[in-house]
C-alpha positions as CSV (number, residue, x, y, z in Angstrom):
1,X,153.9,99.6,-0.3
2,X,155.2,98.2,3.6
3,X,154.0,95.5,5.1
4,X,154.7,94.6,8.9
5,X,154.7,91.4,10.4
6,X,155.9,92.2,14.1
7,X,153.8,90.1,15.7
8,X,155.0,86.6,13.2
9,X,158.4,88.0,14.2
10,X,157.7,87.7,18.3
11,X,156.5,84.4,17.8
12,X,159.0,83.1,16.2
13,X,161.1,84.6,18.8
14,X,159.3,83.2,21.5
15,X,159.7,79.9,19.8
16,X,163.3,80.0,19.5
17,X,163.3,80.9,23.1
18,X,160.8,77.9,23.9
19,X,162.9,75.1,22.0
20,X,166.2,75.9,22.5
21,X,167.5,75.4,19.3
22,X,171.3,76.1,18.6
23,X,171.9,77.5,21.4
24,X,174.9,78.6,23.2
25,X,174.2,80.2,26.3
26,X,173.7,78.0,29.5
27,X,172.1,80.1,32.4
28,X,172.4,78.3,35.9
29,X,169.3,79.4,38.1
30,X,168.3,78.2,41.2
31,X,164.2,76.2,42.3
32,X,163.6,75.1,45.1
33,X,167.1,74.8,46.3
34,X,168.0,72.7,43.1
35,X,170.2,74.2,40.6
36,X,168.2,74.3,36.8
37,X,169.5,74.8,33.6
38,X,167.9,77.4,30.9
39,X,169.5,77.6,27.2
40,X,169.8,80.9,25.3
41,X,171.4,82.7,22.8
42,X,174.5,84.7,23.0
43,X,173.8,86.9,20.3
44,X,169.9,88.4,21.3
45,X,171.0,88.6,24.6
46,X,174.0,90.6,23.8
47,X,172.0,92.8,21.5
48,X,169.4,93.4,24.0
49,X,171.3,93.7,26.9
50,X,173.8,96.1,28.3
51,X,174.7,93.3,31.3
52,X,175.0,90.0,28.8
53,X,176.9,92.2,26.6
54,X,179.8,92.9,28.8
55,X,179.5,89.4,30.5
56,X,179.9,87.6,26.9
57,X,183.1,89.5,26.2
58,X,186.1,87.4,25.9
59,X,187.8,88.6,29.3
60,X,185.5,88.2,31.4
61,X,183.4,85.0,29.5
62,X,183.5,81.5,31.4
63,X,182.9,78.5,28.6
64,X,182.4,74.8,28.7
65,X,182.5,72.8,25.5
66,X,181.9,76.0,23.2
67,X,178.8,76.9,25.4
68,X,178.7,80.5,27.2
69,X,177.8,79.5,31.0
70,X,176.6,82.5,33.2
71,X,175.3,81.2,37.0
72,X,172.8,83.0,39.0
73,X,171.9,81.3,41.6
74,X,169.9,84.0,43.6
75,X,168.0,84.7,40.7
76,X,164.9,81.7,40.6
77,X,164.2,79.9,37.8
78,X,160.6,82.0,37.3
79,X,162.0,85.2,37.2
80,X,164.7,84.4,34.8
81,X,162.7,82.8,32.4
82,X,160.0,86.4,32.5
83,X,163.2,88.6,31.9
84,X,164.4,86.1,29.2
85,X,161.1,86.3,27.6
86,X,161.3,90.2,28.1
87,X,165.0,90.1,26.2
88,X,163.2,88.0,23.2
89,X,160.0,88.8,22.3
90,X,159.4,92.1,24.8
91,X,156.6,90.9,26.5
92,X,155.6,91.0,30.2
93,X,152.9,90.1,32.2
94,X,153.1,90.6,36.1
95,X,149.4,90.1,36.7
96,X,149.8,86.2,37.8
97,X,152.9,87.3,40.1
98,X,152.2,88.0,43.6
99,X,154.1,91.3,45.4
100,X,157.0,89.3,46.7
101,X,157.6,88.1,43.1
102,X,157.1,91.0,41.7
103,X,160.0,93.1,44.2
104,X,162.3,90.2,43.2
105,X,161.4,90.9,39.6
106,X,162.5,94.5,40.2
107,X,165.6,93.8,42.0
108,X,166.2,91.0,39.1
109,X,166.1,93.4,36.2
110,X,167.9,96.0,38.5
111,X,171.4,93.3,38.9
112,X,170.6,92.6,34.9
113,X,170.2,96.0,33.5
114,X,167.5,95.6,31.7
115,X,166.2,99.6,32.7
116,X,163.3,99.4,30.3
117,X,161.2,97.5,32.2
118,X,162.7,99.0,36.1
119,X,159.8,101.9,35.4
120,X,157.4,99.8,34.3
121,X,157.7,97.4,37.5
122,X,157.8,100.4,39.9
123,X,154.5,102.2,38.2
124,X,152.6,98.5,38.1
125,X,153.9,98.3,42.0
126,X,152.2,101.4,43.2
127,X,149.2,101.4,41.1
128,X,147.9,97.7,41.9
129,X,149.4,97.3,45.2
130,X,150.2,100.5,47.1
131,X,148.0,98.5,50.0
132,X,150.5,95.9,51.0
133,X,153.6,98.5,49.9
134,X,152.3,101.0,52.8
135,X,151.7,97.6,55.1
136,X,155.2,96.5,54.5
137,X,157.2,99.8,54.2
138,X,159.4,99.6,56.5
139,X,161.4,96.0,54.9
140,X,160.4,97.2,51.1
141,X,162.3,101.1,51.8
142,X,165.1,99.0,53.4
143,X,165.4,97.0,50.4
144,X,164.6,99.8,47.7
145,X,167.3,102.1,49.5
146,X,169.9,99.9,48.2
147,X,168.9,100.7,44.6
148,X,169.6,104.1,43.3
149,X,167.3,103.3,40.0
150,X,163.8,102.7,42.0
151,X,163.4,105.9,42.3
152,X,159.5,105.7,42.0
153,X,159.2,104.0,44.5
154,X,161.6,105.7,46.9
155,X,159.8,108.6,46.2
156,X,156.1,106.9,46.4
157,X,157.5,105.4,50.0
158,X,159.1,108.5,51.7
159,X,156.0,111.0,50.7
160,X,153.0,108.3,51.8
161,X,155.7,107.6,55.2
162,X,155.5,111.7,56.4
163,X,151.8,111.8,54.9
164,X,150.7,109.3,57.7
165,X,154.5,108.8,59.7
166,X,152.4,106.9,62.5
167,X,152.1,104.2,61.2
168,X,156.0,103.2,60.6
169,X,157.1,105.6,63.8
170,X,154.6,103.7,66.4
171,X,155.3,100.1,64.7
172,X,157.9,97.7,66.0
173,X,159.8,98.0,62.7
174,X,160.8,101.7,63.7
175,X,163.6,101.0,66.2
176,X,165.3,98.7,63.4
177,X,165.5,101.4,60.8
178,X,169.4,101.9,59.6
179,X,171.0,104.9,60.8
180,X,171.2,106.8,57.3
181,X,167.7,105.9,56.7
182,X,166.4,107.3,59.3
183,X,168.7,110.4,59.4
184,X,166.9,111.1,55.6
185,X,163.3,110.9,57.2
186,X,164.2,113.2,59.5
187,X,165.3,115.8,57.5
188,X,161.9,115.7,55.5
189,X,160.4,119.0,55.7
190,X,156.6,117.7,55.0
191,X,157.5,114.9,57.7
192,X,153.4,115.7,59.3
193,X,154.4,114.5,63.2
194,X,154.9,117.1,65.8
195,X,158.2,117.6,66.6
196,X,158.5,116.1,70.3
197,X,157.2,113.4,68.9
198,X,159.8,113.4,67.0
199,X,162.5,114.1,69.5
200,X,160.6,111.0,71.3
201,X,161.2,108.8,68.7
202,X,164.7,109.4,68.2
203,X,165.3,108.7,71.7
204,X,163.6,105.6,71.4
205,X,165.4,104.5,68.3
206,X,168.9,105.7,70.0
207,X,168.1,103.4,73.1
208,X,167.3,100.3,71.0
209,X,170.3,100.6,69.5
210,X,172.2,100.3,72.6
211,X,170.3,97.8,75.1
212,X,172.3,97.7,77.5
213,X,172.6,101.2,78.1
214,X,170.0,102.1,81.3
215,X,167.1,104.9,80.2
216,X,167.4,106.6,83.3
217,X,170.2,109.0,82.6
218,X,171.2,109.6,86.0
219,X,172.2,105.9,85.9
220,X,174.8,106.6,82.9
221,X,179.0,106.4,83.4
222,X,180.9,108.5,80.9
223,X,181.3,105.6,78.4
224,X,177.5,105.3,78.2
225,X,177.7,108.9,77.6
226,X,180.0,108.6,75.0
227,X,178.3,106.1,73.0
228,X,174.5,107.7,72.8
229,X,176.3,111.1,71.6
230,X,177.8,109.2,69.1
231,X,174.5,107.5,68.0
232,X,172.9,110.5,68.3
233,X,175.1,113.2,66.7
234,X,174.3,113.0,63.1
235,X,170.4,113.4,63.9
236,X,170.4,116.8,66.2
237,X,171.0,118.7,63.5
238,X,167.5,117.4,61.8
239,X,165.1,118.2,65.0
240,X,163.1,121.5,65.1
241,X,164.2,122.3,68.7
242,X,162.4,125.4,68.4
243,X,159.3,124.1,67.2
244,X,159.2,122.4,71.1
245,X,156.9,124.1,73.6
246,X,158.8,125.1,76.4
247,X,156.9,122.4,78.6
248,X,157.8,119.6,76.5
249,X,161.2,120.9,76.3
250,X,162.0,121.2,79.8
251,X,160.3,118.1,80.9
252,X,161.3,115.7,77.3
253,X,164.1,117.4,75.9
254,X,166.4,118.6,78.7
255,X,167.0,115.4,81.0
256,X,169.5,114.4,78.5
257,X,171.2,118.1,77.8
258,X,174.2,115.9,78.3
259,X,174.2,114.8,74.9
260,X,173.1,118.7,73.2
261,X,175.5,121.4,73.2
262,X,175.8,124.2,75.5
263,X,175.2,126.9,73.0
264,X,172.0,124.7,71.7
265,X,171.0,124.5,74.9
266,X,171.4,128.6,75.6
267,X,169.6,129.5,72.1
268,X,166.6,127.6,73.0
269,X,166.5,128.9,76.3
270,X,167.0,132.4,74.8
271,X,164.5,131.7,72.3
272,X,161.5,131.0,74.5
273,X,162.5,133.6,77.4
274,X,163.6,136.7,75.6
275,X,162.7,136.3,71.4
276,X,163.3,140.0,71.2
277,X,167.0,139.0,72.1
278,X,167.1,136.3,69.3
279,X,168.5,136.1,65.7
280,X,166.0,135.1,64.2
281,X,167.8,133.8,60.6
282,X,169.5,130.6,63.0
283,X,166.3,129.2,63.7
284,X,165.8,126.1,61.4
285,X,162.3,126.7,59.6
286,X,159.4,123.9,61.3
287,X,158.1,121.0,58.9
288,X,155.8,121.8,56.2
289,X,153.0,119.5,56.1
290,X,152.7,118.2,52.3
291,X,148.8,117.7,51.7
292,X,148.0,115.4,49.5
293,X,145.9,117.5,46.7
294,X,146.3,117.7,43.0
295,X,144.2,120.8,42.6
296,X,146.1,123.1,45.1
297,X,149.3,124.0,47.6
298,X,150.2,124.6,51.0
299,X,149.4,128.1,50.7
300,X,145.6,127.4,49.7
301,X,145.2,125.3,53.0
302,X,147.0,128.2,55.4
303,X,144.3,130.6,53.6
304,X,141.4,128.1,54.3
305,X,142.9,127.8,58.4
306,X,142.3,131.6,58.3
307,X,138.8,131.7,56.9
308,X,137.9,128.6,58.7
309,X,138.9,131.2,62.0
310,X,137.1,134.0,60.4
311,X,140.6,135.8,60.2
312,X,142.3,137.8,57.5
313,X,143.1,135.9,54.4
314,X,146.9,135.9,55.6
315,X,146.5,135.2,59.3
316,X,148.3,131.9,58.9
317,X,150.8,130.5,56.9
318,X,152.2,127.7,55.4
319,X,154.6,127.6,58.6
320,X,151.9,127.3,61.1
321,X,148.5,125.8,59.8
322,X,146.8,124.7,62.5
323,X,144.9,121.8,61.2
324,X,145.4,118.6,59.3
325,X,143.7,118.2,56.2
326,X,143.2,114.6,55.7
327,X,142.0,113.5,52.0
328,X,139.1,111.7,51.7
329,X,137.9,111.5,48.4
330,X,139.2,112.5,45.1
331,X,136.4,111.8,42.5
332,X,139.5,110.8,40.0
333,X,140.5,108.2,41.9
334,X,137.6,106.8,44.0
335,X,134.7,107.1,41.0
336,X,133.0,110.2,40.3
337,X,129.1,109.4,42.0
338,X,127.2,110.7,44.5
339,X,127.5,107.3,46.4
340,X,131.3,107.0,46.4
341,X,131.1,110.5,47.8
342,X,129.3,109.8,50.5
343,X,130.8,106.0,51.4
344,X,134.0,108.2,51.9
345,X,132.9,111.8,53.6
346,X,129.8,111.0,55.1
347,X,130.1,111.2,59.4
348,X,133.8,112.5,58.9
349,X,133.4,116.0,60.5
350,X,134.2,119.1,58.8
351,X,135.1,119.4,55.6
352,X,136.5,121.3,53.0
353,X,135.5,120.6,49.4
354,X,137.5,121.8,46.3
355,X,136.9,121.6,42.8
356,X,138.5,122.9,39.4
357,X,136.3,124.0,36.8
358,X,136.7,122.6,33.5
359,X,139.4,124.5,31.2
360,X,140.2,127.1,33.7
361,X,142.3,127.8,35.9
362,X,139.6,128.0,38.7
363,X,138.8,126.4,41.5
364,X,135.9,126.6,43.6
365,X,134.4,125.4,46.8
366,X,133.0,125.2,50.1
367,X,133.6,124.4,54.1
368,X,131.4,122.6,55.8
369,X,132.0,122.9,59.9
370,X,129.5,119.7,60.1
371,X,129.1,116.4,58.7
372,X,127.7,115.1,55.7
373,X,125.4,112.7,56.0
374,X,122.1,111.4,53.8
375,X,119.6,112.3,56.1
376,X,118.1,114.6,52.9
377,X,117.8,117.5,55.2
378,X,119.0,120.9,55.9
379,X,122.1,122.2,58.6
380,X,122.2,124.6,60.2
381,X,125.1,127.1,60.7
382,X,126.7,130.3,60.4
383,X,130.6,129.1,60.4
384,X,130.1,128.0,57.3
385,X,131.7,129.3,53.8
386,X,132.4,129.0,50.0
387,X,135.0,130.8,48.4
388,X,136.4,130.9,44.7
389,X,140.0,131.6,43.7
390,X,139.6,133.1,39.7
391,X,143.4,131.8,39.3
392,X,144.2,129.2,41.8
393,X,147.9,130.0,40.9
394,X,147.2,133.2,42.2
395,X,146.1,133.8,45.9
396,X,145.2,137.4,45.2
397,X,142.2,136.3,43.4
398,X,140.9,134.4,46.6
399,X,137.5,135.3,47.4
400,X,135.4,134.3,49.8
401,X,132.2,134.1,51.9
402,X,130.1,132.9,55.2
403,X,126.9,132.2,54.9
404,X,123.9,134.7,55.8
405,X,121.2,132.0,56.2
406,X,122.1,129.7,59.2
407,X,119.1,127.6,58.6
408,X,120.0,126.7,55.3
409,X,123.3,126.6,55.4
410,X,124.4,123.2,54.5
411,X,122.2,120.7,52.5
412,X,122.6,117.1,53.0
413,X,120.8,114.1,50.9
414,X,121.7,110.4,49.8
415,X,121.0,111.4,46.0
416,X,122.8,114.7,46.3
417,X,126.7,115.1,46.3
418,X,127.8,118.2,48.5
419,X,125.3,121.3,48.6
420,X,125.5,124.3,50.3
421,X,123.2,126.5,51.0
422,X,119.8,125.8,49.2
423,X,122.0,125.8,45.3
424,X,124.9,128.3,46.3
425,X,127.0,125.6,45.4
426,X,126.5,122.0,44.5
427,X,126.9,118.7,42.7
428,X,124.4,118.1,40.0
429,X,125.5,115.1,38.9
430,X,129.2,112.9,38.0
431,X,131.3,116.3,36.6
432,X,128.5,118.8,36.4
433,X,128.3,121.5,39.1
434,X,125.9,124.5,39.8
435,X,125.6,127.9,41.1
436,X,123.0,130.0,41.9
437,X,123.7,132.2,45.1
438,X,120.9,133.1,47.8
439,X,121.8,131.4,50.9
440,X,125.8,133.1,51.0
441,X,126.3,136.5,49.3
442,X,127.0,136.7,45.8
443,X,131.3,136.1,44.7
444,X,132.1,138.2,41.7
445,X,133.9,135.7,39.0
446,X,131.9,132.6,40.8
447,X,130.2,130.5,38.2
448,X,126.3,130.4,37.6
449,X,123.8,128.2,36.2
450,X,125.7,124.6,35.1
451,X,129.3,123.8,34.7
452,X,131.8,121.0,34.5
453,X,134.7,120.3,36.5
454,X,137.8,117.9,36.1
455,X,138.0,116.7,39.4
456,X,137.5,117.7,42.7
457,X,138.4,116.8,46.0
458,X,137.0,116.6,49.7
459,X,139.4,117.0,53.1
460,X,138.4,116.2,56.6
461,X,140.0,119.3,58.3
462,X,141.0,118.1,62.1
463,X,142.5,121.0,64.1
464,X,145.9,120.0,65.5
């Protein structure tokens, strides 16, 4: 027979971490300016730490009367006492630290090693307080890009930065981005700005660095020349030149055609005059907008910009979708009732609503060219559509269709989720769906009666 006492073990710990007792380790920490003094034990931290471990070894130990000493004074007394705690008994709790303690929690366990808890921080970071991280993300991705280990968050940073780049490109903060920073945002593919307004901010950022340096580039001497193609070399390479209408080129881009080259300057030219002349294969591809769905891919959303047109299936594609699909509600994430729905898609314009049945692979839905609202009435239209895609990992099963009954088209009510048509398609209640076709024509492989779904999502389309 086993028996386990873990938790009589932690508290023992904890005690032996609380009193002090033989120890042999003094840690010099900093509060409130004044230097403090925490006692510890050599040998847990060396077994639970890579860091203590190497700074306890006899080359590289500093000791005073037989006691270790290890001084951190950028480290406060607060956040070495969690981490200590951490090392002992393996507990953490961030939930009485605010975000500023929290990042220099992070960066803490980062200089310490103590990798265990680096995910842990990063996941509790951008679950709790993804608000303030999005507010602030221009000093926090400043700060994270000096640590190759917070990976989460680098990644949670540079995908919610192109998902909605407005909000760091048209802030103050922008112009004081570091060069290699920058230079990676720019090479983002699903970076969702057009790109003159990305050649416009890149001039922007290129003049701030240089003050002194008039904007009117008539005004410029050959030094001033030679120091904005120096700032500005390593970023040509990421701008879409050819993505540029030809009106934006000639009036945005060309005034400084000092600082492109010639042969740059003659492809685009080419490229816009006489495309039948042009090699195709040196164009650089344009962004690819990343939309923020767990239920489907770029492709889905070039197929709905071609229904939504009343185009082939493959009119558009994922190169040139001509709207932005902007997520507003995920019933995952923002609580699976009718009334969450409409708090966050009612009066939005048309939508596009996408759900994934329950143990298949498919995914069914509908376009609304209106608004929702809970005015418990009937819309009318003929632009309109649902569609169903048997296997959402395959586009050849899309299928789709408009609606034949303009006058009840699209059903709106403040105890209904979406509807469309009189109960083509609709939300019975929290996870159950329904299908019973009249108002559209009848999709082979689409559901009827009742069924469930794991999730499903609604997007505001806005054309571009």
């Amino acid at each position: 027979m086993t028996f386990e006492y873990s938790q009589e073990t932690i508290s023992d710990y904890e005690k032996l971490l609380e009193t002090g007792e033989e120890y042999d380790v003094i840690i010099y920490t900093c509060e409130n300016e004044n230097v403090k003094e925490i006692y510890a034990h050599s040998l847990i931290l060396r077994t639970r730490s890579q860091h203590f471990r190497t700074a306890f070894s006899k080359k590289c130990a500093e000791k005073k009367n037989g006691k270790f000493i290890f001084k951190k004074p950028n480290i406060c007394l607060q956040i070495f006492k969690i981490i200590l705690r951490f090392i002992y008994c393996g507990k953490i709790d961030l939930t009485n630290l605010n975000v500023s303690e929290i990042l220099k929690l992070l960066m803490a366990v980062d200089e310490l090693n103590v990798q265990t808890l680096i995910p842990c921080i990063q996941e509790y970071l951008i679950k709790h307080h993804h608000e303030f991280l999005q507010q602030n993300s221009a000093e926090i991705l400043e700060t994270i890009y000096q640590h190759e280990s917070f990976k989460d968050l680098w990644n949670f940073y540079l995908e919610k930065i192109c998902e909605e780049p407005e909000v760091l490109f048209n802030s103050d903060k922008f112009i004081k981005l570091n060069a290699p920073l920058l230079e990676l945002l720019l090479k983002r593919d699903d970076l969702r700005l057009d790109e003159i307004v990305v050649w416009d901010s890149l001039i922007k950022w290129c003049f701030a660095q240089h003050s002194n340096i008039s904007q009117d580039v008539k005004k410029w001497n050959k030094e001033d020349v030679t120091v904005m193609e120096r700032t500005i070399h390593r970023f040509i390479p990421q701008i879409r030149f050819y993505e540029i209408s030809p009106e934006d080129f000639i009036t945005k881009v060309f005034p400084y055609k000092i600082l492109l080259s010639d042969d740059l300057i003659g492809n685009i030219f080419t490229f816009h005059m006489v495309p039948n002349k042009f090699n195709i294969n040196n164009v650089q591809p344009p962004r690819q907008p990343k939309f923020n769905s767990n239920l489907i891919k770029t492709v889905h959303f070039a197929i709905f910009s071609s229904w939504i047109e009343k185009k082939g299936d493959s009119y558009y594609n994922t190169r040139n979708i001509p709207y932005n699909f902007n997520l507003l509600y995920r019933a995952s994430r923002d609580g699976n009732t009718i009334a969450a729905f409409h708090t966050k898609c009612d009066n939005k314009g048309a939508t596009i609503v996408i759900a994934k049945i329950t143990n298949l692979e498919q995914i069914v839905g509908g376009y609304n060219p209106l608004n929702w609202d809970s005015t418990s009435g009937y819309k009318h239209t003929n632009d309109s559509f649902i569609f169903s895609f048997t296997d959402r990992n395959n586009i050849q099963t899309a299928k789709m269709t408009f609606s034949n009954d303009g006058n009840n088209s699209i059903y709106c009510g403040s105890n209904f989720g979406p509807i469309f048509g009189p109960q083509d398609l609709y939300e019975l209640k929290n996870g159950t769906w329904g299908s019973d076709q009249s108002a559209y024509p009848k999709i082979d492989g689409m559901p009827t009666g009742g069924f469930n779904v794991d999730d499903y999502e609604v997007f505001q389309v806005v054309k571009k």
